[in-house]
C-alpha positions in Angstrom: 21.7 -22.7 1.1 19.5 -25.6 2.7 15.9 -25.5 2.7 15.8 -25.2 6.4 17.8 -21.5 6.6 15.3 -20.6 3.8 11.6 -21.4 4.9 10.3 -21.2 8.5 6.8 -23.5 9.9 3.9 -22.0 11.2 1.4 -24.1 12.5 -2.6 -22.8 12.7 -5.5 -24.6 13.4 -9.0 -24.1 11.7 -12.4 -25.2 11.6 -12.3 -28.7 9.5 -14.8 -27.2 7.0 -12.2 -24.7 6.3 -9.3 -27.2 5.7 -11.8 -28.7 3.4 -12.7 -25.8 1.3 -8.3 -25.2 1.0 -8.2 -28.3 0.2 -10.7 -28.2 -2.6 -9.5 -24.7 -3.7 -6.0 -26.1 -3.9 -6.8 -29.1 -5.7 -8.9 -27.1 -8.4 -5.9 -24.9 -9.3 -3.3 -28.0 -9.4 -1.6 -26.8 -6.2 -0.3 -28.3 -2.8 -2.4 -27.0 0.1 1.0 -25.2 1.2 1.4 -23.5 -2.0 -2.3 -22.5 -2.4 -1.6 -21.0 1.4 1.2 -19.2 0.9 0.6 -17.8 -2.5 -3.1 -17.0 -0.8 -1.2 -14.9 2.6 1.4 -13.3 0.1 -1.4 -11.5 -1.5 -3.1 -11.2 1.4 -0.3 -9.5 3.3 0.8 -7.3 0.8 -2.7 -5.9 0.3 -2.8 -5.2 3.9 0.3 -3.3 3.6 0.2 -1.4 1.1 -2.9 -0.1 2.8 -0.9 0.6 5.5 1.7 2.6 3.7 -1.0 4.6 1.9 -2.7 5.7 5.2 0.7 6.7 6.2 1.4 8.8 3.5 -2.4 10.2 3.7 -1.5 11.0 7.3 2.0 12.8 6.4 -0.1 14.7 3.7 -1.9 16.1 6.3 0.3 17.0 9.1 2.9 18.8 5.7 -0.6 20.6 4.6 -1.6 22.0 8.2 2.1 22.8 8.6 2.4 24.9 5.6 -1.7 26.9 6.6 -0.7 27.3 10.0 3.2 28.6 8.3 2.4 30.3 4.8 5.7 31.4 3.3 4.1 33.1 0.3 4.6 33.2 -3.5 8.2 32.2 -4.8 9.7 34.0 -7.9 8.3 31.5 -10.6 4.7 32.4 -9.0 5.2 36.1 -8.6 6.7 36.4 -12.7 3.7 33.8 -13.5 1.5 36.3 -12.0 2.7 39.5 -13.8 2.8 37.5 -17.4 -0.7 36.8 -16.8 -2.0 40.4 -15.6 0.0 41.8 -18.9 -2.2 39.1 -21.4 -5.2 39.5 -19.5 -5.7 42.6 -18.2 -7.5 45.4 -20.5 
């Protein structure tokens, strides 16, 4: 595969005392600026969405909990035969 199919360009620009301080951060771990960039927006993005996916989750939580209030189907038979062992131990 050729380097061209696998990488894409994105140009940015930014203050020149920020180019500085990625420059200087780059340098102090032994990296290229691109390398210090990407590794920095890899983290970056997958932070961001893995707080995306967690709110959506948090969000289907919710609308699968109101669901079952609003629609109670009552104990199963696990519940109900949990329920009589424990009247039969417990109860005088």
């Amino acid at each position: 595969m050729s380097r061209a199919a696998s990488t894409s360009k994105i140009t940015i620009r930014q203050p020149v005392t920020l180019k500085r301080k990625v420059e200087q951060a780059a340098a102090k771990r032994g990296m290229t600026v691109t390398s210090f960039i990407n590794s920095t927006l890899a983290r970056a993005a997958e932070r961001t969405l893995e707080r995306v996916r967690r709110r959506e989750l948090s969000e289907q939580d919710q609308k699968a909990l109101l669901t079952l209030l609003a629609h109670p189907k009552g104990p199963n038979k696990a519940l109900i035969r949990a329920a009589e062992r424990y009247r039969e131990r417990y109860s005088g």
